[in-house]
ROPA-676565 format. One line per field, with one value per residue (C-alpha): residue number from 1; x, y, z. Coordinates in steps of 0.05 Angstrom, whole numbers, padded with zeros to 5 digits. Example, Ala and Ser with C-alpha at 12.3 -4.5 7.8 and 13.67 -1.06 7.14 Angstrom:
i <- (1, 2)
c1 <- (00246, 00273)
c2 <- (-00090, -00021)
c3 <- (00156, 00143)
! end
This chain:
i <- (1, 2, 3, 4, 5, 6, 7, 8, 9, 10, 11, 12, 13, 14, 15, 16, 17, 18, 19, 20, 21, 22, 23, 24, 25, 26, 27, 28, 29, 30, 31, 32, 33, 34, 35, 36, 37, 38, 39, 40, 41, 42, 43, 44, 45, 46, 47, 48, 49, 50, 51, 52, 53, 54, 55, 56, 57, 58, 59, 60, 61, 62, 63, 64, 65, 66, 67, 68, 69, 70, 71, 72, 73, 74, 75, 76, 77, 78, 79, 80, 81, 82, 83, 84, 85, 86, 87, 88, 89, 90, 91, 92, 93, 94, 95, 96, 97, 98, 99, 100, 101, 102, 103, 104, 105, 106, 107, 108, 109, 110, 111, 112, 113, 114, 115, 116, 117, 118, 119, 120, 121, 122, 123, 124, 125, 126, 127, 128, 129, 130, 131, 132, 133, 134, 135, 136, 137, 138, 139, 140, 141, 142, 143, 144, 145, 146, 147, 148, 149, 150, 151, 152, 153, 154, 155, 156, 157, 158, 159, 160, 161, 162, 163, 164, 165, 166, 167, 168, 169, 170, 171, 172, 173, 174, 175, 176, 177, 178, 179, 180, 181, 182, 183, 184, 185, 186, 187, 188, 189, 190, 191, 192, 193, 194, 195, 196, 197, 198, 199, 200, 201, 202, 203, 204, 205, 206, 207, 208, 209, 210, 211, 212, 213, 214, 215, 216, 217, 218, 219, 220, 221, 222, 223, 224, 225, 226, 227, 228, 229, 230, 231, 232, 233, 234, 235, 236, 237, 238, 239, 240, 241, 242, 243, 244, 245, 246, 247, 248, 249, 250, 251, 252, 253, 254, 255, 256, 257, 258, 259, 260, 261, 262, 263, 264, 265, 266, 267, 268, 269, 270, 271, 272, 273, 274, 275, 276, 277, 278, 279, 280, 281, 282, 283, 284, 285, 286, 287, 288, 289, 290, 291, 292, 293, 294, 295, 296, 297, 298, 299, 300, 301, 302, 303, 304, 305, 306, 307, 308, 309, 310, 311, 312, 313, 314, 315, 316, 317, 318, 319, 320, 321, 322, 323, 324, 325, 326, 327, 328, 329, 330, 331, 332, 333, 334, 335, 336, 337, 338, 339, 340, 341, 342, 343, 344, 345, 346, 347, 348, 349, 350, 351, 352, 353, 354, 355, 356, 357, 358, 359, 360, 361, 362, 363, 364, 365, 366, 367, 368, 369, 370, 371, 372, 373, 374, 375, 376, 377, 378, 379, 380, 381, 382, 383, 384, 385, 386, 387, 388, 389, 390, 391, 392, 393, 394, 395, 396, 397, 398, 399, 400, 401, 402, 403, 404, 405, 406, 407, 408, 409, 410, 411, 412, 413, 414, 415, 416, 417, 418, 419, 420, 421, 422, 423, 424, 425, 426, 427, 428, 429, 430, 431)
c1 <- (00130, 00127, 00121, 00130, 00123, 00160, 00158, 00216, 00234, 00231, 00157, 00137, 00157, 00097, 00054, -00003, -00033, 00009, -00008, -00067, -00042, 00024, 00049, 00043, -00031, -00043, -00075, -00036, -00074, -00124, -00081, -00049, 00017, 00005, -00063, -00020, 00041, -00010, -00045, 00025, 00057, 00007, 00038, 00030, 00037, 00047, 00057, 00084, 00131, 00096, 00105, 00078, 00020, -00011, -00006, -00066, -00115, -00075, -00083, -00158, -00167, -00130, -00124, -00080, -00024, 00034, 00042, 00106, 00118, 00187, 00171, 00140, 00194, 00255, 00203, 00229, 00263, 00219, 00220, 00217, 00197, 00197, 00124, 00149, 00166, 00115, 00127, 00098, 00062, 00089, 00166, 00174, 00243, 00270, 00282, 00342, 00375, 00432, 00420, 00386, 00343, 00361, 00313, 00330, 00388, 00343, 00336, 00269, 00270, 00316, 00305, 00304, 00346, 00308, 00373, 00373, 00301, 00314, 00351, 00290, 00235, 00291, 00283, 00336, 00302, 00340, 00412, 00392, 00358, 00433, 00473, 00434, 00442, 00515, 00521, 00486, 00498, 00464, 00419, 00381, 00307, 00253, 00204, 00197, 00209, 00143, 00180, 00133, 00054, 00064, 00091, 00032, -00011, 00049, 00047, -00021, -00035, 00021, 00002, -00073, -00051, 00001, -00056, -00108, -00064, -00049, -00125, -00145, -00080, -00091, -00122, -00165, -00194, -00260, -00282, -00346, -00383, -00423, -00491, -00511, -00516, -00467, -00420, -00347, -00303, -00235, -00218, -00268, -00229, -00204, -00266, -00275, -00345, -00360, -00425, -00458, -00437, -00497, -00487, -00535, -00546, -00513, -00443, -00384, -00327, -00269, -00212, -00163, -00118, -00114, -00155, -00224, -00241, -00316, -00307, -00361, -00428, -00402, -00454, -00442, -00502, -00528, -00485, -00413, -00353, -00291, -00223, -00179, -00129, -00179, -00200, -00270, -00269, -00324, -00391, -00362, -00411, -00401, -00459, -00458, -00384, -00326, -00269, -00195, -00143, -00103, -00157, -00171, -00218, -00222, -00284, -00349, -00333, -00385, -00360, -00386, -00362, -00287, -00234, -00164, -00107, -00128, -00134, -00184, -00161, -00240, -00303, -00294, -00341, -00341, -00409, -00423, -00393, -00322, -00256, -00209, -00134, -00071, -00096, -00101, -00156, -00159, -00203, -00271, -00259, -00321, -00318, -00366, -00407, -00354, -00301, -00241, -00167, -00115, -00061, -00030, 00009, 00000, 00069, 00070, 00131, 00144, 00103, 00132, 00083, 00090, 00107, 00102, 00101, 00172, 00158, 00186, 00202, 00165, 00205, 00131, 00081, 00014, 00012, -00056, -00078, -00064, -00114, -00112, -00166, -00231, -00217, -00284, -00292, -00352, -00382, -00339, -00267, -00207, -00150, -00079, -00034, 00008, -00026, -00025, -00085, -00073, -00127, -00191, -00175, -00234, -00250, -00299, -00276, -00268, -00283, -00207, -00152, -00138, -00065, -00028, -00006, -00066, -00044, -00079, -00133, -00142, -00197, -00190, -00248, -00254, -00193, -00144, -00120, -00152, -00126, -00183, -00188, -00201, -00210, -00273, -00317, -00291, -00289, -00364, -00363, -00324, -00364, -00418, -00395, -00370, -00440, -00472, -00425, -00443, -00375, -00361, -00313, -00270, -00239, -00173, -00182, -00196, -00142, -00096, -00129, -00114, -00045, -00032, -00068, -00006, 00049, 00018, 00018, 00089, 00060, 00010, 00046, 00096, 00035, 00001, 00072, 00074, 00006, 00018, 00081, 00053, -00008, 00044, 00082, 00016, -00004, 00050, 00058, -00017, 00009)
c2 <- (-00268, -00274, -00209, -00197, -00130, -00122, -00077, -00064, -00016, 00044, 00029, 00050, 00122, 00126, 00124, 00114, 00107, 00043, 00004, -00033, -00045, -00065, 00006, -00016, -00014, 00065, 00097, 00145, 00172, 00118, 00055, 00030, 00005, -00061, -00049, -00006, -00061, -00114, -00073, -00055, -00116, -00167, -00224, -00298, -00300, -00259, -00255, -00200, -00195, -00149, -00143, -00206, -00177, -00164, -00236, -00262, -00205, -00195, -00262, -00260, -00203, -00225, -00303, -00305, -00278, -00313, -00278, -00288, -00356, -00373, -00446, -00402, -00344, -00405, -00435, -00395, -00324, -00265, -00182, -00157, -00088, -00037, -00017, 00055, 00056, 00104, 00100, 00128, 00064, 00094, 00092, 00025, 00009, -00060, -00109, -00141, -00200, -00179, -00102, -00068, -00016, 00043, 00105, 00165, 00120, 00064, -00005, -00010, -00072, -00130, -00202, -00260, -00317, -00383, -00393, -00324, -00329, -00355, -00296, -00253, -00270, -00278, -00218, -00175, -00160, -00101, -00126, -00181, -00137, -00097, -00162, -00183, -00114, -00121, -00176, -00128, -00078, -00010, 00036, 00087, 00080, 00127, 00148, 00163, 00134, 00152, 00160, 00206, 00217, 00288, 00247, 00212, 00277, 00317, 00270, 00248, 00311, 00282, 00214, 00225, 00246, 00194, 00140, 00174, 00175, 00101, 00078, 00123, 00088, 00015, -00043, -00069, -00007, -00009, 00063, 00089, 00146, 00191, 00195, 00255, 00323, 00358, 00426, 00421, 00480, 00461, 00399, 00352, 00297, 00309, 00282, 00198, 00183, 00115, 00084, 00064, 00132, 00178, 00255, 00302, 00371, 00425, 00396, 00427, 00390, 00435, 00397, 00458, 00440, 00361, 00299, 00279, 00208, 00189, 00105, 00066, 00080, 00131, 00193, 00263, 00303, 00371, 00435, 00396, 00427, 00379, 00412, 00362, 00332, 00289, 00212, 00191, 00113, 00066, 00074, 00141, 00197, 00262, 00312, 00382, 00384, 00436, 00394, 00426, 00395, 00339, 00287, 00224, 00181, 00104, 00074, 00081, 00150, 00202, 00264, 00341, 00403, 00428, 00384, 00411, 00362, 00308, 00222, 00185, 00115, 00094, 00068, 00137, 00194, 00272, 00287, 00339, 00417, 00432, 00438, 00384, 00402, 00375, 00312, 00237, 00195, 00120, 00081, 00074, 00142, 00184, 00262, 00302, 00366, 00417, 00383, 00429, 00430, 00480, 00466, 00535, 00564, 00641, 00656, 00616, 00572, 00507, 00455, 00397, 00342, 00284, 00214, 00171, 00223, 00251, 00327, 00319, 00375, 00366, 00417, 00446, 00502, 00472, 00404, 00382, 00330, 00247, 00204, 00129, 00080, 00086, 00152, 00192, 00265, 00297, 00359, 00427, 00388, 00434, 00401, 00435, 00447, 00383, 00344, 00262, 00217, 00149, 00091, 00092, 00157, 00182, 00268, 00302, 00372, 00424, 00494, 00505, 00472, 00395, 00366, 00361, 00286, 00245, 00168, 00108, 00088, 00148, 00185, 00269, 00299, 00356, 00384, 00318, 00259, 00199, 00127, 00083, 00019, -00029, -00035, -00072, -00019, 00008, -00060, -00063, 00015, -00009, -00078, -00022, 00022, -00033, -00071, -00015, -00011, -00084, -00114, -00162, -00148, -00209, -00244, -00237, -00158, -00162, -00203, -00150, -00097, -00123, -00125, -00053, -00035, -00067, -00041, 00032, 00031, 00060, 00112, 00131, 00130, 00183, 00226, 00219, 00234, 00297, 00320, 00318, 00352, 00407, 00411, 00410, 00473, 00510, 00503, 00532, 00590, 00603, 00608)
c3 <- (-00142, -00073, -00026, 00049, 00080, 00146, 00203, 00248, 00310, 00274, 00272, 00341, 00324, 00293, 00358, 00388, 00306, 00309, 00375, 00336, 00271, 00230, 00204, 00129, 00151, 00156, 00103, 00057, -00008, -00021, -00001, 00059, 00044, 00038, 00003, -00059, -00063, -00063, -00131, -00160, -00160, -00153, -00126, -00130, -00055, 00008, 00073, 00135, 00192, 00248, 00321, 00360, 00399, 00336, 00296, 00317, 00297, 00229, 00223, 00231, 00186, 00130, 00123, 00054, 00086, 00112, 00180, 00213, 00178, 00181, 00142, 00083, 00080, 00065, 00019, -00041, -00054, -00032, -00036, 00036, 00033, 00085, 00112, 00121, 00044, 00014, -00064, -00127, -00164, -00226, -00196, -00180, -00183, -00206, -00163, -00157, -00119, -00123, -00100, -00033, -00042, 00007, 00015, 00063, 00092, 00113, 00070, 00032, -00002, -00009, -00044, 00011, -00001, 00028, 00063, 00101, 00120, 00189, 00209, 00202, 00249, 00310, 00357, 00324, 00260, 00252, 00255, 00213, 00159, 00163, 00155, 00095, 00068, 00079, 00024, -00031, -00078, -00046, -00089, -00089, -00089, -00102, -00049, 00022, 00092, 00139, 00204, 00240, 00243, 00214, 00153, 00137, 00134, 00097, 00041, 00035, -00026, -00065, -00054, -00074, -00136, -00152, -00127, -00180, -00242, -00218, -00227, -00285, -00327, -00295, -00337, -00275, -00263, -00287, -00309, -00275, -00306, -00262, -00277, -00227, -00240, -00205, -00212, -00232, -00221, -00259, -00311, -00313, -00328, -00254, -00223, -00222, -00186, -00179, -00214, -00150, -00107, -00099, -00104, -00087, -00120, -00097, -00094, -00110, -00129, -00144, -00187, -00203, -00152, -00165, -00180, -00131, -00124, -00102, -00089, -00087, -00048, -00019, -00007, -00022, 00017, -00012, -00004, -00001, -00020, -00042, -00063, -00099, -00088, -00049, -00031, -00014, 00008, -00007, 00041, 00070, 00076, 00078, 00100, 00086, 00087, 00073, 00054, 00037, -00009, 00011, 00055, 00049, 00079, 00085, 00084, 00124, 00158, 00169, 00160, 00170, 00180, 00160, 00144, 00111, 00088, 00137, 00145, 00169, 00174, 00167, 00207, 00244, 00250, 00257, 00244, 00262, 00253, 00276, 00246, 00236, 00199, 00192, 00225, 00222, 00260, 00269, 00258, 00308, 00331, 00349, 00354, 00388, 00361, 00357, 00366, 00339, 00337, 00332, 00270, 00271, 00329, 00343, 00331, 00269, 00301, 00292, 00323, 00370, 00390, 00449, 00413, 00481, 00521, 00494, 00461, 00393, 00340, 00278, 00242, 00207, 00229, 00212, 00253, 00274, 00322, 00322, 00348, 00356, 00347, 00392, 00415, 00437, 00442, 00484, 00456, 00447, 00460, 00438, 00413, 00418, 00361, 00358, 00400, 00408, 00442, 00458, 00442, 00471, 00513, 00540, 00525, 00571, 00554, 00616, 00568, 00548, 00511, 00524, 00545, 00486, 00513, 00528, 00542, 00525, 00563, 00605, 00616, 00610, 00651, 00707, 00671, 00698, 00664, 00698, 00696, 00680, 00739, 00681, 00611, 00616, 00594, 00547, 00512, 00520, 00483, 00425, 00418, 00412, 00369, 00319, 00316, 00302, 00237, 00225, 00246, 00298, 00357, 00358, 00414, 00375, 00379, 00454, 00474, 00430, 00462, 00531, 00510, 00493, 00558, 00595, 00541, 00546, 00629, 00630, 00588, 00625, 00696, 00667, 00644, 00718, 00748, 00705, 00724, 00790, 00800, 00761, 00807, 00862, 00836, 00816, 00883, 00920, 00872, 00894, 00967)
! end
C-alpha cells in the first residue's frame, strides 16, 4: 500500500497550533495523525502534501516520506487521506478505488489514480481534491473532521480510549508489566505502565473513568494523582501532579500542578503549580510558576476565542487556552477563557487577565502588546531551550521560522491597530 496524508485550506483554521507543523502532526490521544495511520495501516510507502513553507523542515524530520513529490504520487495508485480525519483504529473503513470517503461533508480519503496525481500538488488542491471526488461513488465514513483547536481537546478523552484498546489488542504491542508498587483505584486491567517507566510511591492512578497509559521512561514523582482516560508519552515527567480525565502528553514534558482534559503537543513544560484546563500547548512552550487559565466563564455562556484575530463561537462553555510552539509565560500570567497565543509570544504578566488575542511574535508586557523589532532573539531563546532538551535547532527550522514571522505580520498589525484605538477611546472617556 502506498499512503499520503494531505493538508488543504481548511487547515489554517486550526491556528496559530498549525503555523509550524502539517495539521496531521497535532497530537490527539496518543498519536498524531500521521503517527496512528502509519500504525493502522502500515504501509509499504508514504509520503505528504503540506503547505510549502513547511517542506523543508518536514523533510528534515522525517526522511522516508515522500514530501510533496509529484514523480512518486503518479508512480502507482495511493490512499490520500485527509489530515483532519480523526478515526477510531478499530473503524477503519475499506478502501475503495472506486468510492470517496466523505465525513461531516468533507472528503476523507480517496484512492489516487497515477494519472490524476498531477492535479494535486498544483496550487488549487482543493478544487482538484473536488474534481477527483466527482468521478466516485460517495460514502459515508466513520470519524471526525478536526476543524477547530477546541476539537482537538473535545475529543482527546474519546480518543485516549480508542488509542488504548488499540495497543492492548495489537500484535506489535509488546506487553509491559509494571513492576512498582503503586495504588489502583478502579480495574486494574485499566492501567498499562511501561517496563522501563519509574513510579514512585504514593501515586494514585484512578482507572474508573477510562484506561491510563504510562509510555516508556516516563517518571511519575511521589503524591501524583492520574484520572483515566489519560496518556503519558515517553520521557515525560510529571512531579507532584493533579491530573483530570481526558490529557495527554507527548513526550519529554514536565509537568506539575493541575491539569484537566488538556494536550501537550511535547518537549514543553509547566512545572511548576497552576492550573491548566481545556487546553492544548505546543511544543517548546515554557510556563511560568503559576501560570493559570480560566476555562469556565462566570455566566456559564458559551465561549468564543480569536482564530487570527477573528472572535469565533466555539459553541461550548469550558474552552481553555491555545498556545503555539515556543510560547513563554513569566510568573503569575492569567490566561482568559478562550484565549489564543501566537508562536513565540512573549508573557510578562501586568497582575490581571491577559488579551485573549496575543499574535505571533509579540511581546505582552506593561499591560500592551509589543511588536518585537526582530526575531533574532528569540531564535537564540529557542536554540536554548531545545539544547538543553538535547535537540539541535536546525537551519531548516530557522529559515521556517523566519517565514511565519512575515505570514503572521498582517496578524499582528490588526492586533496593534486594535490596541490602539481602544487606548484612544479609553482615553477620552477619562476626559
Amino acid at each position: 500500500m502506498r499512503l499520503a496524508i494531505f493538508e488543504n485550506s481548511a487547515s489554517s483554521a486550526l491556528e496559530p497550533l498549525v503555523w509550524v507543523r502539517p495539521v496531521f502532526e497535532l497530537l490527539t490521544g496518543h498519536f498524531s495523525t500521521r503517527e496512528r495511520w502509519l500504525k493502522v495501516l502500515q504501509p509499504d510507502e508514504w509520503g505528504a502534501i503540506i503547505r510549502p513553507h513547511l517542506l523543508e523542515t518536514y523533510r528534515e524530520s522525517h526522511p522516508d516520506a515522500y514530501v510533496n513529490d509529484a514523480r512518486w504520487l503518479a508512480g502507482g495508485h495511493t490512499l490520500l487521506l485527509n489530515g483532519q480525519w480523526l478515526c477510531n483504529p478499530a473503524e477503519v473503513p475499506e478502501f475503495s478505488d472506486e468510492s470517496v470517503g466523505i465525513v461531516d461533508g468533507e472528503i476523507a480519503w480517496l484512492v489516487c489514480d497515477p494519472l490524476e496525481a498531477t492535479l494535486l500538488l498544483d496550487h488549487h488542491l482543493d478544487e482538484s481534491l473536488v474534481r477527483l471526488a466527482q468521478s466516485r461513488k460517495r460514502v459515508v465514513s466513520p470519524g471526525k473532521i478536526l476543524r477547530r483547536p477546541w476539537n482537538l481537546v473535545n475529543e482527546n478523552e474519546q480518543q485516549i480510549c480508542e488509542d488504548h484498546a488499540f495497543r492492548q489488542s495489537s500484535s506489535s504491542e509488546l506487553k509491559a508489566h509494571p513492576n512498582q508498587t503503586f495504588t489502583i483505584v478502579g480495574p486494574t486491567q485499566a492501567l498499562w505502565v511501561h517496563e522501563s517507566a519509574k513510579v514512585d510511591p504514593f501515586v494514585v492512578f484512578d482507572t474508573t473513568g477510562g484506561p491510563i497509559y504510562i509510555d516508556r521512561d516516563a517518571v511519575i514523582q511521589a503524591f501524583t494523582r492520574m484520572e483515566g482516560p489519560c496518556y503519558v508519552g515517553p520521557g515525560t515527567q510529571l512531579f507532584r501532579t493533579n491530573l483530570r480525565a481526558g490529557t495527554s502528553f507527548g513526550p519529554m514534558c514536565r509537568v506539575g500542578g493541575e491539569i484537566e482534559n488538556s494536550v501537550f503537543q511535547g518537549f514543553s513544560n509547566k512545572y511548576h503549580d497552576g492550573f491548566l484546563g481545556h487546553s492544548y500547548v505546543g511544543s517548546w512552550v515554557n510556563l511560568g510558576a503559576i501560570t493559570t487559565n480560566s476555562d469556565l466563564k462566570n455566566d456559564y455562556s458559551n465561549v468564543s476565542v480569536p482564530i487570527g484575530g477573528t472572535s469565533i463561537a466555539t459553541g461550548e462553555k469550558k474552552v481553555g487556552c491555545f498556545l503555539a510552539d515556543h510560547v513563554k509565560t513569566g510568573l503569575g500570567s492569567m490566561f482568559n477563557t478562550g484565549s489564543a497565543v501566537g508562536v513565540m509570544s512573549m508573557i510578562l504578566p501586568a497582575g490581571e487577565l491577559l488579551p485573549k488575542h496575543i499574535p505571533s511574535f509579540t511581546r505582552f508586557w506593561h499591560g500592551e502588546i509589543e511588536e518585537l523589532s526582530s526575531i533574532e532573539p528569540l531564535l537564540e531563546t529557542a536554540a536554548i531551550a531545545m539544547s538543553r532538551r538535547g535537540v539541535e535547532f536546525s537551519i531548516a527550522q530557522e529559515r521556517m521560522l523566519r517565514s511565519v514571522w512575515h505570514a503572521t505580520k498582517p496578524e499582528r498589525q490588526k492586533a496593534l491597530a486594535r490596541q490602539s484605538s481602544r487606548s484612544i477611546e479609553t482615553s477620552r472617556q477619562n476626559q
